[in-house]
N, C-alpha and C positions, 0 to 999 in steps of 0.2 A: 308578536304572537297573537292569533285570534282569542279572543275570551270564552268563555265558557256560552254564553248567549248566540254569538253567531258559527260557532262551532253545531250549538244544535237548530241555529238557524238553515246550517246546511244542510244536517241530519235530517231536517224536515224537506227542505227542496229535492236532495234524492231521491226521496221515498215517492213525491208523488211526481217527480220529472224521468224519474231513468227505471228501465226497463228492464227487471227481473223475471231470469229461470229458475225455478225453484222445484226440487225433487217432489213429483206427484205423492210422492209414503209424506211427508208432510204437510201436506195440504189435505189430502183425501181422509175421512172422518173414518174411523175403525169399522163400522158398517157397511161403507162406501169398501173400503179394502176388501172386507170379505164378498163383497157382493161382485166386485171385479173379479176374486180368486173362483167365485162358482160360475161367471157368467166363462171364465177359464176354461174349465173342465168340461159346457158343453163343446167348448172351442176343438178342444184338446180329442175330442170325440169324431168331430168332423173332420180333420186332418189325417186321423187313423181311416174313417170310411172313406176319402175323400181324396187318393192321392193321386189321381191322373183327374185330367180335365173331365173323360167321361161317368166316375165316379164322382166326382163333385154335385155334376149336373142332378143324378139317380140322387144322391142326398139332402140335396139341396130341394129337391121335386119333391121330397119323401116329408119333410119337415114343412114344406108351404102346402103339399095340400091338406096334413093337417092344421094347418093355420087356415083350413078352408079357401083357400085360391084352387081355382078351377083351370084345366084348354082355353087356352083363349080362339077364339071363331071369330073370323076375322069380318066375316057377313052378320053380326050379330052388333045389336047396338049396346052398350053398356049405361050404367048408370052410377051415381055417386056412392063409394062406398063398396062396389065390384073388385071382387080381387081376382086378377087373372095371371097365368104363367104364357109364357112361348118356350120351346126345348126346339132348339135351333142344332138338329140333323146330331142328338147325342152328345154335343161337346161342346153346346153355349147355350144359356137363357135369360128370359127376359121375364121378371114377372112386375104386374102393376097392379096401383090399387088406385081407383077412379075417383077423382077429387070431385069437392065440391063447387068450384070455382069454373067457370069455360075454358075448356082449353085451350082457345084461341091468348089465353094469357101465358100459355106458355106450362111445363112439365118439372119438375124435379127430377135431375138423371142421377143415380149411383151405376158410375163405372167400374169396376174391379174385372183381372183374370184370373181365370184358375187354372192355368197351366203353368207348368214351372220346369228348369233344366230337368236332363235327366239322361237317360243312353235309349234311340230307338234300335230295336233290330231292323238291319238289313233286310231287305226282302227276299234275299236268298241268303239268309244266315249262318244254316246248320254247316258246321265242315268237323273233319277229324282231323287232327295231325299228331305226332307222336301215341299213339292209342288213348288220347283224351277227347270230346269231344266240346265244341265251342260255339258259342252265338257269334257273331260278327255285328256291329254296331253303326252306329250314325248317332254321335249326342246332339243332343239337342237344346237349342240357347246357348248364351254363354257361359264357362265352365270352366274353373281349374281342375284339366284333365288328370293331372296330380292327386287330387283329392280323389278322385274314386277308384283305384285299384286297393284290392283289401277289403272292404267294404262290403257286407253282405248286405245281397241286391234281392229284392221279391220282383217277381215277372206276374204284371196286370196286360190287360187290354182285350181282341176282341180280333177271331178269327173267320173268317166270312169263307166257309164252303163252297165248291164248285154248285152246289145244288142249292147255294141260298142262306140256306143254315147259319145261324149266328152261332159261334161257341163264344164263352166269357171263360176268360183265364186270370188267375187269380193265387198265386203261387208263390207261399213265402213270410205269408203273415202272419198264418197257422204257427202255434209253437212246434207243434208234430209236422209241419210243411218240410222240407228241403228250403237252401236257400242257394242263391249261385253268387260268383265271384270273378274280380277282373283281376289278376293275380301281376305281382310284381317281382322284382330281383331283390335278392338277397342284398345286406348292404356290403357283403364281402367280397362280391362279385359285379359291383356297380360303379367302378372307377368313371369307367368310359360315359357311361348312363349320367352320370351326375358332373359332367363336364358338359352335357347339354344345356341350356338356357330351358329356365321354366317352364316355357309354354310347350317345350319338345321332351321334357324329361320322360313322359308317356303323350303318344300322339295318338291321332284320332284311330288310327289302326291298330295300334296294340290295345287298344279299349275291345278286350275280346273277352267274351266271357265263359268261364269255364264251369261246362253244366255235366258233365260224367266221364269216368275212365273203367267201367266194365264191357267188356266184348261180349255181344251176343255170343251164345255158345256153341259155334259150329267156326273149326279152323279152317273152310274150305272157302273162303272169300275175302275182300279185302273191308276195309273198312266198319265192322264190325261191332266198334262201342258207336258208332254212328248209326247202324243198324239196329242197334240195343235202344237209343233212345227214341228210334223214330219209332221202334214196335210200342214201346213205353207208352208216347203220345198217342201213337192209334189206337191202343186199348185203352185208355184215358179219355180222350176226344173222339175219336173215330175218324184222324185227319192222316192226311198225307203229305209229303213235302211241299207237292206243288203248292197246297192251302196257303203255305207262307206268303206264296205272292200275294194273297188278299186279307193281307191281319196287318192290326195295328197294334206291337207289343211294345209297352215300353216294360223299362229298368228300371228301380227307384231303389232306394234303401230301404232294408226290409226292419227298420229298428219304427219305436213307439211312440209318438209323442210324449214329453215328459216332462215333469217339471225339474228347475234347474235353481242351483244354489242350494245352500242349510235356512234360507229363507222362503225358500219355494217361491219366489220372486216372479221368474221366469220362465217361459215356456221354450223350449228344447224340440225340433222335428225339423223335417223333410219336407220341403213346400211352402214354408209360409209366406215367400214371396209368391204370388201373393195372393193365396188363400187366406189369409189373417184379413184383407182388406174385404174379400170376396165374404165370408162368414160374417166379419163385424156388418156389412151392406146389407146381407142377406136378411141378419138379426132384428136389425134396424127398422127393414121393412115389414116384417113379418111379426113384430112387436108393437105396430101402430095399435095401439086402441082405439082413439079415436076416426074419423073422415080427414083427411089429409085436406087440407083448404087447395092445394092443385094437386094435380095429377100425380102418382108418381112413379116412376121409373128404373128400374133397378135393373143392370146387364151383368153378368157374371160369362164373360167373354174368355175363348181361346186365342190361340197362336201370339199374343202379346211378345214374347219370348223368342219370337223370330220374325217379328217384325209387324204383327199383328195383318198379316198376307191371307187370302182364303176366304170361303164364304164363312167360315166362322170365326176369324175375325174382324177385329173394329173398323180394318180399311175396307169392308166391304158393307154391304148397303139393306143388311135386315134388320140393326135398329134404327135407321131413317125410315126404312118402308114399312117399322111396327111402328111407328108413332104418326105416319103420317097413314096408318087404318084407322088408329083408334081419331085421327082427327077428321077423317075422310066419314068415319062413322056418325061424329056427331055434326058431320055437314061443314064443317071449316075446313080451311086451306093447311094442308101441313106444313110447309114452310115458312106460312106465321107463325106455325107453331112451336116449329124449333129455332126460330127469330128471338121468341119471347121465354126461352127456356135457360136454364141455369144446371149447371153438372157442378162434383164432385167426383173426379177422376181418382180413385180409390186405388191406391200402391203405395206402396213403402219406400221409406228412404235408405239411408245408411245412417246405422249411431254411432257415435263417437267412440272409438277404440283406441282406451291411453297405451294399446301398447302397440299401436299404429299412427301417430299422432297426425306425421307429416303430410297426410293427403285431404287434411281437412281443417278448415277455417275455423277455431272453434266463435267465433262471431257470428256465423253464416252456418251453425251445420245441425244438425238435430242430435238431444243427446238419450241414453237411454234412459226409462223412466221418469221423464219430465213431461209426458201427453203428447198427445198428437202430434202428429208435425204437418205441417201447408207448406206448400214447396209451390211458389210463383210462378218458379219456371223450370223447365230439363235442360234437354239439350248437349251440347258441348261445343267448347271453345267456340267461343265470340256469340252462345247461344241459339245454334245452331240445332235444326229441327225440332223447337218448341213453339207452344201458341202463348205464353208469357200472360198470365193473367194482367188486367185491366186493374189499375189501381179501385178504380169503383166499385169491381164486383172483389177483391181483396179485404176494403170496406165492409162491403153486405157481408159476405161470410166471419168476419172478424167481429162485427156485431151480433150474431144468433150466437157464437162460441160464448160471447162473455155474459150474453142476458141467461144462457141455459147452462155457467158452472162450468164448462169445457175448460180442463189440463189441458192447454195446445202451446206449441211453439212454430216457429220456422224454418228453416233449412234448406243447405242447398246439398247437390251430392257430389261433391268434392270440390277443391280448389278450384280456381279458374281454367291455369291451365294443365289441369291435371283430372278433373272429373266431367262429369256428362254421362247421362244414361237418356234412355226413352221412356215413357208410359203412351196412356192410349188417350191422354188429353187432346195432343194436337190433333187428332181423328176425327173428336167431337166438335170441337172446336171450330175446324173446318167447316163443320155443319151449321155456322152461325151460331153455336152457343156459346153461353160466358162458360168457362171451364178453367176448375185451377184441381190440383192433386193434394190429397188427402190422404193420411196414410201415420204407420205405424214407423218408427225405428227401428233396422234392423243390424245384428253385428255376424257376422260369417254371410253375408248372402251370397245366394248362389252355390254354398257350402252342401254336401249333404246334410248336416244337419245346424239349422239355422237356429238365432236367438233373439227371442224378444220378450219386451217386459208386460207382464199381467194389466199392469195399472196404465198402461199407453194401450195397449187392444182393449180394454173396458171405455176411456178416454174417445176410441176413434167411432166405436160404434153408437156410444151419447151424441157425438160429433155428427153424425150419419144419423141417426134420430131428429136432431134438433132439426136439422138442413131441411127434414123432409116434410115436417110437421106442420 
């Protein structure tokens, strides 16, 4: 039997050899807690203004140029200590604050997107059938089509007239708005329906949504409650059917950010994949006091969520051609530039759910309310489609978290052979940067309404602070 001396001789070799997770509410100082639960609430603010990618961008613009960032002009030379934005076509941007150091050393990236699943309409959506009338959809990302029938849905987005004319629609979030619905079967009448396999129990085409059943009031015609809502919209907007061909509507759920638990722990809403990364980035940068020693860099990017395809996403080429102006302006080569550059690919993981157990390693996976989480690589099976951080630059970032107090862990997202998702690291990465992902804990993602903890979004955006500092 060990004696009582090398019993606590081992007590001591654990403590400084093996590698403890330990819940952030223990660690973090009573201050520190409250100052996470307010840095919450303006979170919880932006999520409500902020739930389509082109809503983000208007709030996100609305909060930096009062933090004083200005247009960025792309023919105009900058100096140290400039804070400038780019609004990449409504639905991505870039804003930066000019370091003191040459840029030819390279940039600080914060990557994040603000687009997230959701139901777009069709472009030729409106129809009637049985005297109700209906949107017709196309979701968007990936989605347990299950989860959104029942669900009341607020209708955002932006309708572009024959003659030019932007209309912004916006419908749902109002308490006195209407709200519309994807409607389901009774469970009385659903033998056959729930003999489907999951992914078919509602399919992409029954994701229809049910927006009225009054008839306009003349029985001399067909189609009727369909004429009822299009008079509705004309006197409302001043549009016409055709207009659908040029709008961009989505779906979303029309409920409120909130907080979650009798501990008020966590935050509750729609979108925070990965708006939570995109807000904590945004915070981060826009909270610099001082001149950042380089450069910095911060995207708050669309289309992530299908693939990151389009000029306004990451596989396309306007933050390589914004970094190589601001490098071209101060007379360097841009692809020195982004040679000698470092990101932080800002997304969220998956947390650990005990009442999900078997799809995640709990050695390998990130849990809720333990801080951040670093996620080396994505991908899936055998690590496929990831850019895999560099032990070395693993290193560097693992060094700024511990010298600045950063709750972090790490994580993968899911088993071997069982999990893999994407971010937009491999993108950057591509572009000769060191890049690894950053990001919050998530539990339902993809969910209409998502869950994540106060003390890990206060956590990632320190994390995003330090990184950029």
């Amino acid at each position: 039997m060990p004696n009582e001396k090398e019993t606590s001789k081992a007590k001591e070799l654990q403590e400084k050899l093996f590698m403890k997770k330990k819940n952030s509410g223990l660690i973090m100082s009573e201050t520190e807690l409250e100052t996470a639960d307010k840095f919450c609430d303006g979170y919880k603010r932006f999520l409500d203004d902020g739930k389509t990618e082109r809503e983000a961008v208007k709030a996100a613009i609305a909060l930096a140029e009062k933090a004083g960032f200005s247009e960025f002009d792309s023919g105009k030379k900058y100096g140290a200590g400039d804070k400038v934005y780019m609004n990449n076509r409504g639905k991505a941007l870039i804003l930066s604050i000019i370091g003191k150091e040459d840029i030819e050393k390279g940039v600080n990236i914060l990557a994040a997107h603000i687009d997230s699943p959701r139901l777009d309409l069709k472009q030729n959506p409106l129809y009637e059938d049985a005297e109700m009338a209906f949107f017709k959809t196309h979701y968007y990302g990936g989605i347990k089509k299950y989860q959104w029938p029942t669900v009341p849905l607020a209708l955002h987005g932006v309708i572009i007239k024959k003659n030019g004319e932007t209309i912004e629609v916006k419908i749902g979030e109002d308490d006195n708005d209407p709200v519309f619905v994807v409607t389901d079967l009774l469970p009385h009448l659903a033998e056959e329906q729930m003999k489907r396999t999951a992914p078919k129990i509602i399919t992409g085409e029954e994701l229809n949504i049910l927006i009225g059943s009054r008839p306009f009031r003349d029985d001399k015609e067909s189609d009727l409650v369909k004429l009822n809502i299009m008079n509705i919209l004309f006197e409302k907007y001043g549009i016409v059917e055709e207009d659908f061909l040029s709008a961009e509507l989505e779906a979303v759920p029309a409920v409120k950010a909130r907080d979650v638990g009798f501990d008020r722990s966590l935050v509750g809403a729609y979108g925070q994949d990965d708006r939570v990364c995109g807000y904590t980035a945004l915070m981060a940068t826009l909270d610099q006091k001082d001149v950042p020693a380089k450069t910095v860099v911060t995207v708050l990017t669309d289309k992530e969520e299908t693939g990151s395809d389009g000029n306004t996403g990451l596989q396309s080429s306007y933050l390589e051609y914004f970094i190589c102006d601001l490098a071209e302006a101060a007379g360097k080569n841009g692809r020195h530039v982004l040679s000698a550059s470092k990101c932080l690919s800002a997304d969220v993981n998956a947390g650990f759910d005990p009442s999900f157990p078997d799809v995640l390693e709990k050695k390998n996976c990130a849990f809720v309310g333990k801080g951040t989480c670093l996620t080396k690589f994505t991908g899936s099976r055998g690590k496929n489609g990831t850019s895999d951080a560099s032990a070395e630059f693993v290193g560097y970032v693992r060094s700024i978290f511990d010298k600045n107090g950063i709750i972090w862990q790490t994580g993968e997202l899911g088993k071997v052979d069982l999990g893999g998702g994407g971010t937009v690291a491999k993108y950057i990465a591509n572009l000769d940067v060191d890049t690894i992902d950053l990001g919050v804990p998530v539990l339902s993602m993809h969910a209409p309404f998502e869950i994540t903890s106060k003390n890990d979004v206060y956590m990632t955006y320190k994390a995003f602070a330090a990184f950029i500092k």
